[in-house]
Residue frames as a rotation matrix with the C-alpha (Angstrom) as fourth column:
UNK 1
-0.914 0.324 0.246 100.67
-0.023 -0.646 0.763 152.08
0.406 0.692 0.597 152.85
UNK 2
-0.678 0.711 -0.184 97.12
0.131 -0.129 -0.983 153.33
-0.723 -0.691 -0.006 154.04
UNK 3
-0.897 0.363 0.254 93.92
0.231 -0.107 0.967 152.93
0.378 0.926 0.012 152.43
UNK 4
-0.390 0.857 0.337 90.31
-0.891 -0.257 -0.375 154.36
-0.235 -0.446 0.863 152.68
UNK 5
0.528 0.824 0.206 88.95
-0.715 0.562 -0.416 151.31
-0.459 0.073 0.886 151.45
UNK 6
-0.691 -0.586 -0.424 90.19
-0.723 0.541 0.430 147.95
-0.022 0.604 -0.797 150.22
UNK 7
0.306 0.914 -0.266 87.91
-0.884 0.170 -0.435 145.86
-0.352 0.369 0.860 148.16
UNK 8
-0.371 -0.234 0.899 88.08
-0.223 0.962 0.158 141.61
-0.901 -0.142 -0.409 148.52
UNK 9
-0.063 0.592 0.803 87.69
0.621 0.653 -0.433 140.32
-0.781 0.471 -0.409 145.04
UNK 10
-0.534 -0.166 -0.829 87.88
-0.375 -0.832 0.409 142.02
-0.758 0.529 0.382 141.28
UNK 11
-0.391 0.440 0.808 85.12
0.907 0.331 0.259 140.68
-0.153 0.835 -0.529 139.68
UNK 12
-0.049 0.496 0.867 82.22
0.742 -0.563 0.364 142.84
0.669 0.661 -0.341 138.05
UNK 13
0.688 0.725 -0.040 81.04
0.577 -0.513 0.635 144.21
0.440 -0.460 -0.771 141.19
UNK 14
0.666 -0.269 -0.695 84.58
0.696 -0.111 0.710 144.97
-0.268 -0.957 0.114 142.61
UNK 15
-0.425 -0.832 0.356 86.38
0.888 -0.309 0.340 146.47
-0.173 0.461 0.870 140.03
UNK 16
0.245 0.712 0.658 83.43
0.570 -0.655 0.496 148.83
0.784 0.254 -0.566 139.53
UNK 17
0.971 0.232 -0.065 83.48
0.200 -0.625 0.755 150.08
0.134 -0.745 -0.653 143.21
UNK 18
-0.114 -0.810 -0.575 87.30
0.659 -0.495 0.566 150.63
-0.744 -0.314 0.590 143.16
UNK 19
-0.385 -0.271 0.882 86.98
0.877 -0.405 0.258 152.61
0.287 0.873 0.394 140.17
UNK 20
0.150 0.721 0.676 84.28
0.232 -0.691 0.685 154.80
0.961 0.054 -0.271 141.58
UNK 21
0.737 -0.472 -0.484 86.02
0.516 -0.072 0.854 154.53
-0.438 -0.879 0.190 145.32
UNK 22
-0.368 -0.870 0.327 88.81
0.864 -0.191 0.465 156.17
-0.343 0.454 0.823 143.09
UNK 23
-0.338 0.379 0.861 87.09
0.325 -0.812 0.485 158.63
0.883 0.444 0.151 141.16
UNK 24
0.846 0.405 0.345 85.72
0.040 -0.695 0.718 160.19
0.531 -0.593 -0.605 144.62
UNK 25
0.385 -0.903 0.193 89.47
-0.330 -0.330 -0.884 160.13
0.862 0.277 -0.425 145.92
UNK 26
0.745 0.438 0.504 89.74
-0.666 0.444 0.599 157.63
0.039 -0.782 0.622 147.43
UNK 27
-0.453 -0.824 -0.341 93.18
-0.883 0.468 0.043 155.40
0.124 0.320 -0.939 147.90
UNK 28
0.714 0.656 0.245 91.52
-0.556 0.744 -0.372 152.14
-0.426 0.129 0.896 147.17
UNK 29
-0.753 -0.656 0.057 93.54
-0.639 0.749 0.174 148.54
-0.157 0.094 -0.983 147.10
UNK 30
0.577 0.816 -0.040 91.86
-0.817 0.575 -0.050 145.50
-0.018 0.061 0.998 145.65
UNK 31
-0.426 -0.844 0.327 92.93
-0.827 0.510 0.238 141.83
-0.368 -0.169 -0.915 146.61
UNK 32
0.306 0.293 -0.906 92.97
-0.950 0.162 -0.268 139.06
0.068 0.942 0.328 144.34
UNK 33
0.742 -0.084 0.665 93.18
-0.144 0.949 0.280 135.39
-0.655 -0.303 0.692 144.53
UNK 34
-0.115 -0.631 0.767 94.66
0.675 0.517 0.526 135.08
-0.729 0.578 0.367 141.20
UNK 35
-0.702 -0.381 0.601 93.74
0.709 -0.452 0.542 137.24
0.065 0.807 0.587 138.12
UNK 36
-0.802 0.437 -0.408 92.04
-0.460 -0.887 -0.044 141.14
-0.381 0.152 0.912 137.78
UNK 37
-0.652 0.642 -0.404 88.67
-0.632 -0.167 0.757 140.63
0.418 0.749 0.514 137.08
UNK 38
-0.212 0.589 0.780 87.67
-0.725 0.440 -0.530 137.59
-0.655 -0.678 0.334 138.69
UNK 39
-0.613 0.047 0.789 86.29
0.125 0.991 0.038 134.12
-0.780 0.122 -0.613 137.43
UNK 40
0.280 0.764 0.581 83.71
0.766 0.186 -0.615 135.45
-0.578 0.617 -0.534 135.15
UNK 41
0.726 -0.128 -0.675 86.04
-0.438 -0.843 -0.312 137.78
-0.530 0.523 -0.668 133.34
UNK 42
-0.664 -0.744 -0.075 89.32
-0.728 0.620 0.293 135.21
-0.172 0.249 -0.953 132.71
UNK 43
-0.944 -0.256 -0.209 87.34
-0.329 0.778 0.535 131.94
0.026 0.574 -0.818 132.71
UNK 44
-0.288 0.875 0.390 83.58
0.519 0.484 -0.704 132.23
-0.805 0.000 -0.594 133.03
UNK 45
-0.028 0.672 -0.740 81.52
0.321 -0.695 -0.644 134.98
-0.947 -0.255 -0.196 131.55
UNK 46
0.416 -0.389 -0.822 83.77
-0.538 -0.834 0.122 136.52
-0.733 0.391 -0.556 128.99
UNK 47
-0.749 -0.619 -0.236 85.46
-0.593 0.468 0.655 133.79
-0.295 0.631 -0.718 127.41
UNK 48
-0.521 0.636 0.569 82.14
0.643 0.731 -0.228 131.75
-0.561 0.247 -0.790 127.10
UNK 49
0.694 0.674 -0.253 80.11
-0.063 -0.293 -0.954 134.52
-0.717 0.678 -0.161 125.21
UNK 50
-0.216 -0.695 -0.685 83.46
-0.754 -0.327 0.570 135.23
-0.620 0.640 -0.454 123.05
UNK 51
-0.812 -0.499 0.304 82.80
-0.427 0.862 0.273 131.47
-0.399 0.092 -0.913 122.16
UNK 52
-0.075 0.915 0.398 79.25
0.663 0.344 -0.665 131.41
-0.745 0.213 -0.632 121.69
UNK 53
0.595 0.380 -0.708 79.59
-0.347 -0.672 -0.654 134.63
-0.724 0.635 -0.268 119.30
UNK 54
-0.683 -0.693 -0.232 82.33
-0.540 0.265 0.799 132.40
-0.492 0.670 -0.555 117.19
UNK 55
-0.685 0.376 0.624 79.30
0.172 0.916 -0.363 129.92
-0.708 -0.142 -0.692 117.32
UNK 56
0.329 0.942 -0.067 76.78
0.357 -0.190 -0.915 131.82
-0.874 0.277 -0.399 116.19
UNK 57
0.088 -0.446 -0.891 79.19
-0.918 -0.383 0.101 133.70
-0.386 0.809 -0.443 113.18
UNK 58
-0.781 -0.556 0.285 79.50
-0.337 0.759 0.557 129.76
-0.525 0.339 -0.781 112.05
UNK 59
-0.113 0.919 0.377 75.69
0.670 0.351 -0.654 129.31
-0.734 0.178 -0.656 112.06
UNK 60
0.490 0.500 -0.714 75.50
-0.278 -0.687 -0.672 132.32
-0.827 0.527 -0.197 109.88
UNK 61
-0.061 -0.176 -0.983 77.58
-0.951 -0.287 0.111 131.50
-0.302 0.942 -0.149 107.35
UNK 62
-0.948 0.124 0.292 77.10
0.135 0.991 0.016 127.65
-0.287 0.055 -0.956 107.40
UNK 63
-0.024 0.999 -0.046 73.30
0.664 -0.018 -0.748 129.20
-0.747 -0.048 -0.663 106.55
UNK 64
-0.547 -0.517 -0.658 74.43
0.164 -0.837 0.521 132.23
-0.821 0.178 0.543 104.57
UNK 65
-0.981 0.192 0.038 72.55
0.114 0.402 0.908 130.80
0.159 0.895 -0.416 101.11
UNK 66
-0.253 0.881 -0.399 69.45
0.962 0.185 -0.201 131.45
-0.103 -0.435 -0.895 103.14
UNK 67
0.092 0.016 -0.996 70.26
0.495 -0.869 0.031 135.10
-0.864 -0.495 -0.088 102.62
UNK 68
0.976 0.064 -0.210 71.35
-0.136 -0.579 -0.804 135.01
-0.173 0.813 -0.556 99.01
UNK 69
0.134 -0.989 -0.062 74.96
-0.976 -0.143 0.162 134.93
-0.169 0.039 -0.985 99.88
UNK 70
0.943 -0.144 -0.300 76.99
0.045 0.949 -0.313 131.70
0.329 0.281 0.901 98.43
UNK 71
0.215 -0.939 0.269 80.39
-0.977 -0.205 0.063 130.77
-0.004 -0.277 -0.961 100.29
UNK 72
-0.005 -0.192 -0.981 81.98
-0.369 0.913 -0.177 127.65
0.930 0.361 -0.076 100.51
UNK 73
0.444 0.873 -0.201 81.13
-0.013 0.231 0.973 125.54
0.896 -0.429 0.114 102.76
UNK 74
0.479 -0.517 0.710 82.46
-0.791 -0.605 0.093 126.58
0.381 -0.606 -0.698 106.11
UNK 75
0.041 -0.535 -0.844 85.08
0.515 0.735 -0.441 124.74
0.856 -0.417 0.305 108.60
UNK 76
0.896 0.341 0.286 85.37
-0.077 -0.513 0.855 125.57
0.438 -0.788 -0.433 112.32
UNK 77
0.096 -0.883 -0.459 89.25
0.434 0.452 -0.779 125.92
0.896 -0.125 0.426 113.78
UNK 78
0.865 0.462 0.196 88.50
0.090 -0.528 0.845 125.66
0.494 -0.713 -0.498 117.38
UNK 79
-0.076 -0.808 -0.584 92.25
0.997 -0.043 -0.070 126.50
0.031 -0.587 0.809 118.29
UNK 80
-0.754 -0.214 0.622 91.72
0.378 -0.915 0.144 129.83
0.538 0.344 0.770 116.52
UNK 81
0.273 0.858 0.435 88.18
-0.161 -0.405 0.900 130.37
0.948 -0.316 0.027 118.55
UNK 82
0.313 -0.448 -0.838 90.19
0.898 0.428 0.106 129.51
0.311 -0.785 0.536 121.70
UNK 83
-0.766 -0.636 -0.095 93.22
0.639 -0.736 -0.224 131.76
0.073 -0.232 0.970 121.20
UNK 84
-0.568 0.007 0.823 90.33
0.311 -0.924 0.223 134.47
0.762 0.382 0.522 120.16
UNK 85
0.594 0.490 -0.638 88.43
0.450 0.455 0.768 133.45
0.667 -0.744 0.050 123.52
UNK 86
0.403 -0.479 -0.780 91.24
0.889 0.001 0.458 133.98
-0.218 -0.878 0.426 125.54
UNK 87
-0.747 -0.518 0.416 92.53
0.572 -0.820 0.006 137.12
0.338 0.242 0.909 123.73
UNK 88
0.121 0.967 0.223 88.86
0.253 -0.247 0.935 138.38
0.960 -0.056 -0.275 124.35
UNK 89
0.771 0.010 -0.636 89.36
0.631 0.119 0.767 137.72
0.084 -0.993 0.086 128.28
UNK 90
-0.020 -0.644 -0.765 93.16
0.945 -0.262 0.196 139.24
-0.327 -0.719 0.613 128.86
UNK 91
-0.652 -0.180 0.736 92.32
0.486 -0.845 0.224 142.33
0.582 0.504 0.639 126.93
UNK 92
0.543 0.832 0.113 89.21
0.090 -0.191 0.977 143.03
0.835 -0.520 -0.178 129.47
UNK 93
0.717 -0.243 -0.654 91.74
0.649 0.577 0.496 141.95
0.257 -0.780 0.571 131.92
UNK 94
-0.286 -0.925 -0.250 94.15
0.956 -0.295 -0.001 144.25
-0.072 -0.239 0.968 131.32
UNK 95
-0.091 0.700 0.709 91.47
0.370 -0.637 0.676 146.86
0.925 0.324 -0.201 131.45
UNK 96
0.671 0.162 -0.723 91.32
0.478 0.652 0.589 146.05
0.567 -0.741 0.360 134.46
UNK 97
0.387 -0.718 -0.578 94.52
0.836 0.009 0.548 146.46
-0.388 -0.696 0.604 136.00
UNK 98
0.283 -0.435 0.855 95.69
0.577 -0.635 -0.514 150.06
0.766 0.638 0.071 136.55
UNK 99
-0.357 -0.430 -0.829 97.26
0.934 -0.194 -0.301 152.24
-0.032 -0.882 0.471 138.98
């Protein structure tokens, strides 16, 4: 198979320029160590804000009474902020990956 352009690497910057290496019609391959997106979509970037915005949704309601609002008093189940971590990441991921 022949391409106008093949692009090392699918993080932010690469997945962008195939898209737009595409969208001017271009046949455009992108090679990957391991997963669409790159390190800061699967296990940097993405999954660490997903995690810091579980954080901060604890701080609010662990504070909530500051607002007026009364809840009981909170608990943190960091399997469930995991899975939603990683669900965060392969849904971006599978943004990613199209033909």
């Amino acid at each position: 198979m022949n391409f106008d352009l093949i692009i090392l690497g699918s993080g932010p910057g690469g997945y962008v320029a195939a898209i737009r290496a595409s969208q001017l019609g271009m046949n455009v391959a992108i090679v990957e160590k391991e997963s669409l997106g790159g390190v800061c979509l699967n296990w940097g970037c993405i999954p660490t804000k997903a995690l810091l915005k579980s954080a901060q949704v604890f701080n609010y309601i662990h504070h909530a009474s500051e607002y007026g609002i009364n809840v009981a008093e909170p608990t943190a189940d960091f399997k469930q902020m995991i899975s939603r971590s990683r669900g965060v990441a392969d849904g971006m991921s599978k943004g990613v990956n199209f033909s």
